[in-house]
Structures are given as structure tokens and as C-alpha cells.
C-alpha positions in Angstrom: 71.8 -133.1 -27.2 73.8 -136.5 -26.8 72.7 -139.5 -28.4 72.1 -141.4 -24.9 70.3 -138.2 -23.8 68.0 -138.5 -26.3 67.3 -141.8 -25.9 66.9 -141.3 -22.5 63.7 -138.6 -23.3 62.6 -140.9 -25.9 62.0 -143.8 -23.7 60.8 -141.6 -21.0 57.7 -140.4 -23.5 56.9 -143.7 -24.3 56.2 -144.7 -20.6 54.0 -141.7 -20.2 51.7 -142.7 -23.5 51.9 -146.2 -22.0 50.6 -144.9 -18.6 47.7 -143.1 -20.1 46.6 -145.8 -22.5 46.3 -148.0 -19.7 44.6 -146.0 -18.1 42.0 -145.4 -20.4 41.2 -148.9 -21.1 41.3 -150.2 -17.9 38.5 -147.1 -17.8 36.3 -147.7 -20.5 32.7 -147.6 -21.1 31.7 -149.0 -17.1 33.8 -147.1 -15.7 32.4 -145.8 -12.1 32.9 -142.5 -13.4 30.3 -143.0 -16.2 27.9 -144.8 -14.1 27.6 -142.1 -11.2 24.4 -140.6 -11.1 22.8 -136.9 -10.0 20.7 -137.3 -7.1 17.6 -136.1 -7.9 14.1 -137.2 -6.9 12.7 -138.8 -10.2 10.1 -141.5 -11.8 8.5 -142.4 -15.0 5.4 -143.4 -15.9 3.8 -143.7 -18.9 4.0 -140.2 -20.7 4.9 -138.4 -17.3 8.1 -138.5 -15.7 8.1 -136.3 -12.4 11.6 -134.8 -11.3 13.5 -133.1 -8.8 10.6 -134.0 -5.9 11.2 -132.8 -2.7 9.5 -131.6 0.5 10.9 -128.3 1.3 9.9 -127.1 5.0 10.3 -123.3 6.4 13.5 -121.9 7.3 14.1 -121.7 11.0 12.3 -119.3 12.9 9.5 -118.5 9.9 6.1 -119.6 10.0 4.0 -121.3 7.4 3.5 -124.8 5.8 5.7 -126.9 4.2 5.7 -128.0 0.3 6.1 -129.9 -2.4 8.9 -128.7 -4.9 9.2 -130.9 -8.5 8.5 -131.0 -12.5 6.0 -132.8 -13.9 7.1 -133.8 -17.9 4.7 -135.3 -20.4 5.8 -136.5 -23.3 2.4 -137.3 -24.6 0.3 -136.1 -27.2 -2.2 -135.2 -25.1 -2.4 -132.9 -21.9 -3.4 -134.0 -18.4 -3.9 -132.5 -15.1 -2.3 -133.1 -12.1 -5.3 -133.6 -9.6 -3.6 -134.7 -6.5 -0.6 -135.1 -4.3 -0.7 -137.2 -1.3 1.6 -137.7 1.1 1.3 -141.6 2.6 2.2 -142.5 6.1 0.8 -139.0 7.7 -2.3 -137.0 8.1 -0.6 -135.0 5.7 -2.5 -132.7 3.3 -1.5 -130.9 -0.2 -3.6 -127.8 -1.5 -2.4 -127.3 -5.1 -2.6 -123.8 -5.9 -2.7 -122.2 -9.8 0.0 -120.6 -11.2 -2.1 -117.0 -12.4 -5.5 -118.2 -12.3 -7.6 -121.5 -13.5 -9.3 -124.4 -12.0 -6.9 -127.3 -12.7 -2.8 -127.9 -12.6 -2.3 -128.6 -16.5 0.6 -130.9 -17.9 0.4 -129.6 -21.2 1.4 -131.6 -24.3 5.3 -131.9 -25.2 5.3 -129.6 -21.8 5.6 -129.4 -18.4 4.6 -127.6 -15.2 6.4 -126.4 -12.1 5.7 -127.2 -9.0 7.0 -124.5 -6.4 8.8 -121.0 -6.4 7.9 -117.1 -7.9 5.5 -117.9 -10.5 4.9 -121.3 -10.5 1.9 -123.0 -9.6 2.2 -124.6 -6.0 1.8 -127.5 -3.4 1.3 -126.3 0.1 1.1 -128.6 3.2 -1.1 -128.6 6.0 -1.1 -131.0 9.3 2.7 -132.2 8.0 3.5 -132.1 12.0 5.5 -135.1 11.5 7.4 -133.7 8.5 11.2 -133.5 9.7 14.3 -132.3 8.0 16.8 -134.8 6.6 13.7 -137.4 6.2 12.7 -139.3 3.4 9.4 -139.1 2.2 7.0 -140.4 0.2 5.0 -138.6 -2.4 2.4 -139.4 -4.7 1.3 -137.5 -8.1 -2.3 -138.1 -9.3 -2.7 -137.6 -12.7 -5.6 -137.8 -15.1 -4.7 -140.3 -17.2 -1.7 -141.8 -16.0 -2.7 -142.4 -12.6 -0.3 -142.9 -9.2 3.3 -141.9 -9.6 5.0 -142.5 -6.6 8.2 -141.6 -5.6 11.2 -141.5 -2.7 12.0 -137.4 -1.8 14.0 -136.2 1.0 12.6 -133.5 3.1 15.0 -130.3 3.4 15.1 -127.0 5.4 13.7 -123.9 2.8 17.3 -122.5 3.0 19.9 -122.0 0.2 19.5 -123.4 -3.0 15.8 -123.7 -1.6 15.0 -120.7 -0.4 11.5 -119.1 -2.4 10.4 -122.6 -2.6 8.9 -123.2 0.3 4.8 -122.1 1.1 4.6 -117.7 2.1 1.1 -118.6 3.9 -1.1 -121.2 4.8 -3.2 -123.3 2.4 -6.8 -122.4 2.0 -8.8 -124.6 4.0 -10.8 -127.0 1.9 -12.3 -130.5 2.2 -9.7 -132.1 -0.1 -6.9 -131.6 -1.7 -8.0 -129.4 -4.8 -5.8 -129.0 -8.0 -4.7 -125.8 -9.8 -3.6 -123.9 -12.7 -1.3 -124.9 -14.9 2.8 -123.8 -14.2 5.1 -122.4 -16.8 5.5 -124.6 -19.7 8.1 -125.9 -22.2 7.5 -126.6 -25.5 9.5 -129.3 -25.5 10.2 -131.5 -22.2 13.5 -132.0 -21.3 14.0 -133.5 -17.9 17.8 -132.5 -17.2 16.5 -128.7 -17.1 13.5 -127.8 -15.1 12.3 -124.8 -13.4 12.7 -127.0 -9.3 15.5 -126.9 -7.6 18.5 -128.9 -9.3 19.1 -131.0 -6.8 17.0 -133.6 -5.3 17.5 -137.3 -4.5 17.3 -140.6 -6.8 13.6 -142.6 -6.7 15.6 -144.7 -3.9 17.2 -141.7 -2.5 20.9 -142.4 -2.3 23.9 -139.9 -2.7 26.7 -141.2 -5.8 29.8 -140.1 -5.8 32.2 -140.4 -8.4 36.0 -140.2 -8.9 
């Protein structure tokens, strides 16, 4: 190879390494690509953090009641139960079933319970009339100790990624909405795996997208 040719590939590598160290500076730490987040359906309180909340209707053409699909973390020392769910802004009611037997819907310690699909414990609604795909919805967790933790989740067809999460038959009747047995548990909590469907929508559901 020439002398000029070589100085020719030599300069040519150097504005290529150029290139790509601007780029990653002009990148850095805020870069939009860092700050994108998953759209999931989450909020914290105290020792409980509740993630990947939806409202997950029938698929077209089947019958039965809608429900609530989420994970319910505590990072506490101390277990709670999960006596509620309301849904504001509708007549609205939630029957909490157990998961294989019991009276109550138990957040154990360092665990957490799932809410929805073959196994679980679950969250069947009755009177959601109003309940309509593509809506946003809000949903309230009662716990024990920790009280209210309310939360922003979208309402989405039983279908897909969703399907098995919806209700199989309607809730029991009963003169409020009753808690249940406890859901599979983890010995440690870790929010960014859970036993709900992955995706969901952000406490102020918005969808991020990232380049």
C-alpha cells in the first residue's frame, strides 16, 4: 500500500472514532434512551408497592365478569392482608377469591401475592357495566396496615398476552367485597418479575418510547 493510501485509511479511522465519541457524550447519563420507562401500572406505599394493575374484561363473545390483574410486594417485616379493592367512580364491585383455600389474601413478609391467572388468588368484578376497553381506571388496594394505595390502570380486552387472566364465572354474591387466600409467594420481592401480565401502564398511564 502507498504512502498517501495509507494516510488516506488512517485519517478515515480517525473520523469514525471521532463520530462515535461524539456521540456518546453528547448521550450520556440523561440521555432519553436511559430515561424511557416500561409502562406498567405501579405505586408505592409504605412497605407495599402494587405492580402491573390492570382491569382485564372478557374476550369478545364470552361471558363472565371482568377483573383485577396486579402484584402486590411487601417489603416489610411483617405480613398484611389485602382486604379490599374498590373501584371509584362506578357501582363497581370486587370479590377477592383465595388462591387454594383460606379466609384472607395474605402479603406475606419479604413476599408477594398474585392477583389473577391459573393458580393465583383472584379479583372478580361484578356491576362493572361501565367498564370499557381502552379506558383508564381507577383502582384502590386496601391493605391492613398500610391502608389506600391507589393507582391509574388501563382497562384491556382478556386476549393475548391476557388471556387466562380474566374471571371463568361470576363472583359469589356477598354483601361486600370479601378478601381471600393468599397467592403464590416469593421469598424475596422483586418488582421487575411478577407472576401478572408484563405489561401494564405507568401510575399516570402514559406510553414511553425510546430511540
Amino acid at each position: 500500500m502507498s504512502r498517501s493510501l495509507r494516510r488516506g485509511a488512517l485519517a478515515a479511522t480517525a473520523v469514525v472514532f471521532s463520530i462515535v465519541s461524539l456521540g456518546a457524550c453528547a448521550a450520556g447519563h440523561d440521555a432519553p434512551t436511559l430515561q424511557v420507562k416500561p409502562d406498567n401500572a405501579a405505586a408505592t406505599k409504605g412497605d407495599i408497592k402494587v405492580q402491573n394493575a390492570l382491569v382485564i374484561t372478557q374476550e369478545k363473545d364470552k361471558k363472565g365478569p371482568a377483573a383485577v390483574s396486579a402484584t402486590v410486594f411487601n417489603t416489610g417485616t411483617k405480613e398484611q392482608t389485602l382486604d379490599a379493592i374498590t373501584l371509584p367512580g362506578g357501582k363497581a364491585t370486587v370479590t377477592l377469591k383465595p388462591a387454594g383455600g383460606g379466609s384472607k389474601v395474605i402479603v406475606p413478609a419479604g413476599g408477594s401475592v398474585v392477583l389473577g391467572g391459573t393458580g393465583n388468588a383472584s379479583a372478580a368484578i361484578s356491576g362493572g357495566d361501565d367498564i370499557v376497553d381502552g379506558n383508564v381506571q381507577e383502582i384502590v388496594f386496601q391493605l391492613s396496615t398500610t391502608g389506600d394505595v391507589a393507582l391509574q390502570g388501563f382497562v384491556v380486552p382478556g386476549t393475548g398476552m391476557y388471556a387466562g387472566y380474566a374471571a371463568t364465572a361470576a363472583p359469589a354474591a356477598g354483601p361486600t367485597p370479601s378478601a381471600g387466600a393468599s397467592g403464590s409467594a416469593s421469598a424475596t420481592p422483586s418488582p421487575s418479575t411478577s407472576g401478572s401480565p408484563a405489561a401494564g401502564t405507568s401510575a399516570s398511564p402514559s406510553s414511553g418510547t425510546g430511540h
